[in-house]
Structures are given as C-alpha cells and as structure tokens.
MARLUMTI-280323 format. One line per field, with one value per residue (C-alpha): x, y, z; residue in one letter. Coordinates in steps of 0.05 Angstrom, whole numbers. Example, Ala and Ser with C-alpha at 12.3 -4.5 7.8 and 13.67 -1.06 7.14 Angstrom:
2
px [246, 273];
py [-90, -21];
pz [156, 143];
r [A, S];
//
This chain:
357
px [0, 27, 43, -2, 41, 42, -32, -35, 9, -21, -87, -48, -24, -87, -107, -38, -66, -132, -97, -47, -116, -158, -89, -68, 3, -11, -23, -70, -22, 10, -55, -116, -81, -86, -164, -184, -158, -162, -90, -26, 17, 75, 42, 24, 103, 125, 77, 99, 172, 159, 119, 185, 230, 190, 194, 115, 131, 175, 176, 190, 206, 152, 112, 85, 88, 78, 68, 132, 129, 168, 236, 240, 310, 293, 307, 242, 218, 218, 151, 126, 53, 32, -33, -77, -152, -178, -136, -183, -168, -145, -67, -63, -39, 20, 47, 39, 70, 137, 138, 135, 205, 245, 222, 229, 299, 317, 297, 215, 142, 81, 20, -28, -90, -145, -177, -233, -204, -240, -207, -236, -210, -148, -141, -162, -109, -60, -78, -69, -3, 21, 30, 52, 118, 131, 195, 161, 93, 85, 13, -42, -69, -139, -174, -118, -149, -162, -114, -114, -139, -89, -28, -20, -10, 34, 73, 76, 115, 161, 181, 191, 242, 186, 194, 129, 124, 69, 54, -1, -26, -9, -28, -12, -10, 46, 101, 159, 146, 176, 130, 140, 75, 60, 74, 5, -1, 46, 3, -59, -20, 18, -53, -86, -33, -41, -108, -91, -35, -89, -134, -188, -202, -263, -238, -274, -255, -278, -239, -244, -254, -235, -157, -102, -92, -155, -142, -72, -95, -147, -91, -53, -110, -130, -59, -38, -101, -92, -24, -57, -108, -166, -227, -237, -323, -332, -387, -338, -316, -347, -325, -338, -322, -301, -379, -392, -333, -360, -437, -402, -354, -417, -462, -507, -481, -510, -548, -490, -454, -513, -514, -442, -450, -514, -505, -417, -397, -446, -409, -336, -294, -252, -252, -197, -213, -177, -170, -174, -236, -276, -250, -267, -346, -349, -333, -383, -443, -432, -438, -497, -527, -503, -445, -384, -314, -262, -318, -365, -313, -240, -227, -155, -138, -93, -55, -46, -73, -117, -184, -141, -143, -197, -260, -286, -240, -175, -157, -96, -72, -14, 40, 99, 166, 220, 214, 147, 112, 113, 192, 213, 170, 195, 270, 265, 226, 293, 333, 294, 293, 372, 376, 387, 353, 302, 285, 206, 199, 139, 146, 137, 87, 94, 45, 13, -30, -92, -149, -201, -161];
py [0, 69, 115, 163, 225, 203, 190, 261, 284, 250, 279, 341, 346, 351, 411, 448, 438, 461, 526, 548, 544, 595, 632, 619, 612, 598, 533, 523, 519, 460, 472, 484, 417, 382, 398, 393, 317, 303, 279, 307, 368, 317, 278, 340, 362, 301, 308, 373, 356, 309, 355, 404, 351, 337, 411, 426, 474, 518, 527, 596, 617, 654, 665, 588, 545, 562, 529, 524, 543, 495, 555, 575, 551, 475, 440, 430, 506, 519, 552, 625, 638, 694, 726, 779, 810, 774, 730, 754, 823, 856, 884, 810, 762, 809, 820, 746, 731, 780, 756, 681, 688, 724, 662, 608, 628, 630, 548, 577, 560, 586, 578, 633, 652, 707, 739, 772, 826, 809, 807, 744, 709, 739, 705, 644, 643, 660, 608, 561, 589, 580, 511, 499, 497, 565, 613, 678, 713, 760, 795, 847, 864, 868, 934, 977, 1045, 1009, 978, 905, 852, 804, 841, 783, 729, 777, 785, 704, 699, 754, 714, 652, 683, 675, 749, 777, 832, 875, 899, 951, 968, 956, 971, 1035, 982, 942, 1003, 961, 898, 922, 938, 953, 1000, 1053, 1123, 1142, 1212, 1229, 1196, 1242, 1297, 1289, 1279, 1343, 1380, 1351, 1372, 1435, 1444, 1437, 1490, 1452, 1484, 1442, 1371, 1319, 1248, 1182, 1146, 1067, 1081, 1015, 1004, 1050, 1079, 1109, 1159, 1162, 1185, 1229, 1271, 1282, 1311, 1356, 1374, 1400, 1437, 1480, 1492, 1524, 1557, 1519, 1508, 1443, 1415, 1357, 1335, 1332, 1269, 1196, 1134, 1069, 1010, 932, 911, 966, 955, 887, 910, 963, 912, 867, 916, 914, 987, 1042, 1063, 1084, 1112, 1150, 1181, 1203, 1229, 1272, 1299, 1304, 1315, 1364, 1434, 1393, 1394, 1338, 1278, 1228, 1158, 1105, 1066, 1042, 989, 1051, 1103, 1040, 1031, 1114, 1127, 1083, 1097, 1170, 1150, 1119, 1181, 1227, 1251, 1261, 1247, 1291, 1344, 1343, 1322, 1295, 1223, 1205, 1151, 1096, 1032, 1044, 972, 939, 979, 1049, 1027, 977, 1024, 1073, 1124, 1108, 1127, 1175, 1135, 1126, 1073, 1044, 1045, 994, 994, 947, 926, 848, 833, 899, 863, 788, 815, 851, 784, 734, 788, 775, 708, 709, 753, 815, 883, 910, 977, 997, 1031, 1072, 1070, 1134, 1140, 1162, 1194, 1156, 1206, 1186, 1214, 1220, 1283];
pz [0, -11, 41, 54, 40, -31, -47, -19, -64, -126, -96, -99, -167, -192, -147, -178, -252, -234, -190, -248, -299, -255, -259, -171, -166, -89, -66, 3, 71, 107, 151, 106, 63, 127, 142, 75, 68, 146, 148, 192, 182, 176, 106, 78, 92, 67, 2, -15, -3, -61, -102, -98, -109, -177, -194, -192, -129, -102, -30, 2, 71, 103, 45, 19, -36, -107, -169, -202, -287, -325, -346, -417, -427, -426, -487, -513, -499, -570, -571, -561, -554, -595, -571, -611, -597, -660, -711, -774, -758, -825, -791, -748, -811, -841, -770, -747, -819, -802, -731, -752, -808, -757, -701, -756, -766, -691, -682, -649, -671, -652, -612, -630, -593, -594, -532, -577, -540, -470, -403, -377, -450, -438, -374, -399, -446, -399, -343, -393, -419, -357, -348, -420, -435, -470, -486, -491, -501, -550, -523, -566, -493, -486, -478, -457, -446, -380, -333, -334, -280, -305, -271, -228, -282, -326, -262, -254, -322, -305, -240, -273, -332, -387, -419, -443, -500, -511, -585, -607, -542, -458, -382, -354, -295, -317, -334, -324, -393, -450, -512, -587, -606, -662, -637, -641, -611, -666, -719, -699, -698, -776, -801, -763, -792, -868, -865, -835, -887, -937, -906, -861, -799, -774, -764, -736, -705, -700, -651, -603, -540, -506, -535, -512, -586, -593, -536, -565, -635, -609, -563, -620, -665, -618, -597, -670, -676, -612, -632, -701, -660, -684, -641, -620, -620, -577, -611, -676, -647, -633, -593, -605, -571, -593, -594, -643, -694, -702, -722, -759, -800, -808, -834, -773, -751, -802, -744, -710, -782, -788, -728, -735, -810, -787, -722, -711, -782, -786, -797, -802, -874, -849, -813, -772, -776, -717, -781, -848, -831, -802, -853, -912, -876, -860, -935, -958, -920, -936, -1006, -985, -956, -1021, -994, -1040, -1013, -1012, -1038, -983, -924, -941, -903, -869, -823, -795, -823, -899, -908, -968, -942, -957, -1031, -1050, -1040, -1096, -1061, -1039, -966, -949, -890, -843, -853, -828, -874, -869, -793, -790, -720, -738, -744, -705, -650, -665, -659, -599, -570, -594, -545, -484, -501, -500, -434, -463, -446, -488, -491, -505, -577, -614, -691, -732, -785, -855, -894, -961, -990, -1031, -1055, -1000, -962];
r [X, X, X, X, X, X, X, X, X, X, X, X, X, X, X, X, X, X, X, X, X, X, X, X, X, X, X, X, X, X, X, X, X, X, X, X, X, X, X, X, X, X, X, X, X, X, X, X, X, X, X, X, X, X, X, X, X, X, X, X, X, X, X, X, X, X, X, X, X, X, X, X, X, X, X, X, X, X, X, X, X, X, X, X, X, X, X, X, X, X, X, X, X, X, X, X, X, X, X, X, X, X, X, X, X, X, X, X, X, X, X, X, X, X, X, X, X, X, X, X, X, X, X, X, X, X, X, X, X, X, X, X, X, X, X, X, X, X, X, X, X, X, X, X, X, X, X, X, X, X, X, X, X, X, X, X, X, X, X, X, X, X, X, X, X, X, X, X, X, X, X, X, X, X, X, X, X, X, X, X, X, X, X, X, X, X, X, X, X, X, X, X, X, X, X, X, X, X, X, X, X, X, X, X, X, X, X, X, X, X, X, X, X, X, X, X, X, X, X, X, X, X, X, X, X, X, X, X, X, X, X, X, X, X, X, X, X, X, X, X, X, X, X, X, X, X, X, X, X, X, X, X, X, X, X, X, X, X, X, X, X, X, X, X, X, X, X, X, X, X, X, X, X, X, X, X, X, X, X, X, X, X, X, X, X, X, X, X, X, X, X, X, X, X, X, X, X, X, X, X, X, X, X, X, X, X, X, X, X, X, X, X, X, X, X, X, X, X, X, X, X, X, X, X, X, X, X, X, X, X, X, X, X, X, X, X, X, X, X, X, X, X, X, X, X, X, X, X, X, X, X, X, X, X, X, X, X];
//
C-alpha cells in the first residue's frame, strides 16, 4: 500500500493543474491541506517535499508554496505563444507573418490565440499558458485604455524568466514589460496637420474608445489643432467601442454611421478615422447618404492597409516604412529570449496620401 504522503500528493497534483488554470500561483497551507484531506501536518510536509522535489513547487520561507512554471530555457521550450484580440483582424496576418520568419529562423514556432479582445478570454489564455511549456509571449493586450486585471498572471511569467512583449497596445498598470507600439499621438497629430496644411479648420474624429490607441490618436489631433489655434467641437468626435466595430464591419451598424455622419460631421470639412476598416465603412455609408468624398468632407486615417485602396476612393492613410511592428516586434522578443535588455519603442508613421483628403 502506498504511504499516505504520496496518495496526498497524487491527490495534490491535480489541485496544482486546476490552480495554475484559474491563474493561482498559491497553493492552500501545510494547515488548510491538512483539514481539507483530514491527514497530519507531517504527510502533507512530506507530500509537498515530493511535489518540490518533482519541480511542480517551489517552496518559500515565510511566504508558501507556489506552483513552479516549467523555465524557458529547457530544451524542448521551443515555442512562443503569440496572442492577438482577433486573428481575422485585417493588420493580425502580415504581423503574425513578419513575426513568424524572424522566429522560424531562430529554431521557435508558434502557438497563436485570440482573446476577442476580452479580459476574462485573456485570462483564460493566460492560465493556460502558464503551465505549458513556452519561451516567450508575444501579447495584443486586451482593452488597454483600461488597466488590466491580469497584472498578477503577467507578473507570474516575469518571476519565472518567461519574458512577455506587448505589441499595439499595454497597461498603464504594468510600466515596467517592455512593448514595441506605433507612436500614435504622433500619428494624430501628422494627419491634423495635413489637413490643416491643406486649409481645413473644422476637423472631426472618429476614434475606439476601449484600446489604448484610440485615446492616443485622439490627443494628437487635438494637440496640432490648438497649436494652429483651431477650435476644437466635442461633438466633432465619436467613440466606439469593440462591440460596435463588429456590427459596424458586419453591416449591422449604419445606425450608428448615421448618427455620426448627421449629427458630428455636421459643420466639419474633415474627418480622422482610428482606421482604415472605419475610414473604408465611414466612406461608404456616406456614399450611401449622397455625400461626396473629398468634396463634401476629405477622409484620413490609420494603417495604410488593403481597405485604404480597394473602395471607390482610396484612403490617405498612415504607414509604417521599413521599420514594421511584426519583425521589429519578433527581434526585440529573440533578445529577451537570449537575456538581453530590451528597450520599449513607438514606430513613426509616414504619410501615403490618396485621394479622399
């Protein structure tokens, strides 16, 4: 018959997987173990003794035991989870696609996953991650105008040596993990003063609320047009949020188009899209309503991707140059990876003008 310290400990093993899934690094103490299975102090020592000995926990003086992460430099840690808000967003394939070369060449794969950009998904994903056997996480983080409830986790991976990179967006609660984003306050601000340049003085905005760039891009607007001395309307500009870019890119959201064209763009000559989706679906449903584009109200926005030339009227939009966020991002990942210090980086924008503005 076994002794009993290790039937606790098998018992135990399966408490740890279910703990590292709800995200708890923290196992239960020497006392609570021995109430909740109605054996001694001295098994449940002797069981986790074992469990450390195995490498599932760490033990530490004062504070508990732990749930130990397998470390990134085992042999077979050839993975790094790559994590985005949605995978059939139009930017997420071309970045995955740079990031992937640059990790193919360096001996990694990848495990990618999509929080649908939702806290509780995000944590999901994370739990998860965290008893896999990964190198490093290379993280979209999910609505980042807010802080983030998954500080703890992120902080998990950072104890353990597993580096974690943030691209697009990240917490103003997590200051010190490195990140690789587009400088977006200086994106809003070359394409106030474009229009500016080409004599609009009553600019309005369309901006997401929920993600960190959408404040980001609004700032900058409004920052170039105080420094020309324009007034700023704050009904010029309209929020949305992740629940209404998806009845927007689904057609379910000329309601909310509507409302926008009618009642903010009212009395404006130009408007700032967040992006090339909204600026694509704006553009559009103006037609729709008889509007002419740049005629009427000249269109600009983010990304410079395939919606900034496929429509009737192709979209002046921001880009990136040689410097892209995919393998600028996958490069400075390979560096943690190796130990070596990574410094956070914005990219600059560049200007592809079009016909809309």
């Amino acid at each position: 018959m076994a002794a009993k310290y290790r039937s606790l400990a098998d018992m135990l093993r399966g408490e740890i997987s279910k703990l590292a899934n709800s995200g708890r690094g923290r196992i239960p103490t020497e006392m609570e173990i021995a109430e909740q299975y109605g054996v001694s102090r001295q098994t449940v020592r002797n069981a986790l003794d074992l469990l450390e000995q195995e490498g599932l926990i760490e033990r530490r003086q004062g504070s508990g035991s732990y749930i130990r992460l397998q470390k990134r430099d085992s042999e077979d840690a050839k993975q790094i989870a790559v994590i985005t808000t949605f995978i059939d967003d139009y930017i997420f394939p071309a970045v995955l696609h740079e990031a992937q070369i640059i990790f193919e060449k360096n001996g990694y794969s990848t495990l990618v996953y999509a929080t649908e950009n939702k806290v509780s998904k995000e944590r999901e994903i994370l739990s998860a991650l965290s008893v896999k056997n990964v190198s490093a996480i290379l993280i979209e983080g999910s609505k980042t105008a807010l802080p983030t409830a998954n500080s703890d986790l992120f902080m998990r991976f950072k104890e353990m040596g597993i580096p974690v990179l943030f691209i697009h967006g990240t917490y103003r609660n997590l200051p010190d993990f490195p990140s690789i984003l587009d400088d977006n306050y200086k994106g809003g601000y070359q394409l106030a003063k474009y229009l500016i340049a080409k004599g609009h003085k009553r600019i309005a905005g369309i901006f997401k609320s929920d993600d960190m760039q959408g404040p980001e891009r609004y700032y900058g607007v409004v920052s170039a047009m105080l420094e020309e001395g324009l007034r700023i309307n704050d009904s010029s500009f309209c929020w949305y949020d992740t629940e209404d870019r998806r009845a927007i890119i689904t057609g379910h959201g000329e309601d909310r188009l509507d409302r926008f064209i009618n009642k903010r763009l009212s009395g404006s000559s130009a408007v700032v899209c967040y992006n090339d989706e909204i600026a694509f679906n704006l553009i559009k449903r103006m037609q729709d309503c008889g509007k002419s584009v740049p005629e009427d109200i000249a269109v600009v926005s983010f990304d410079n991707s395939f919606y900034s030339q496929i429509g009737s009227v192709p979209i002046t939009s921001l880009g990136h140059g040689r410097e892209r966020i995919g393998n600028t991002a996958a490069d400075a990942l390979v560096s943690l990876i190796k130990g070596e210090e990574v410094q956070s980086r914005k990219l600059s924008w560049e200007i592809n003008g079009r016909k809309s503005g």
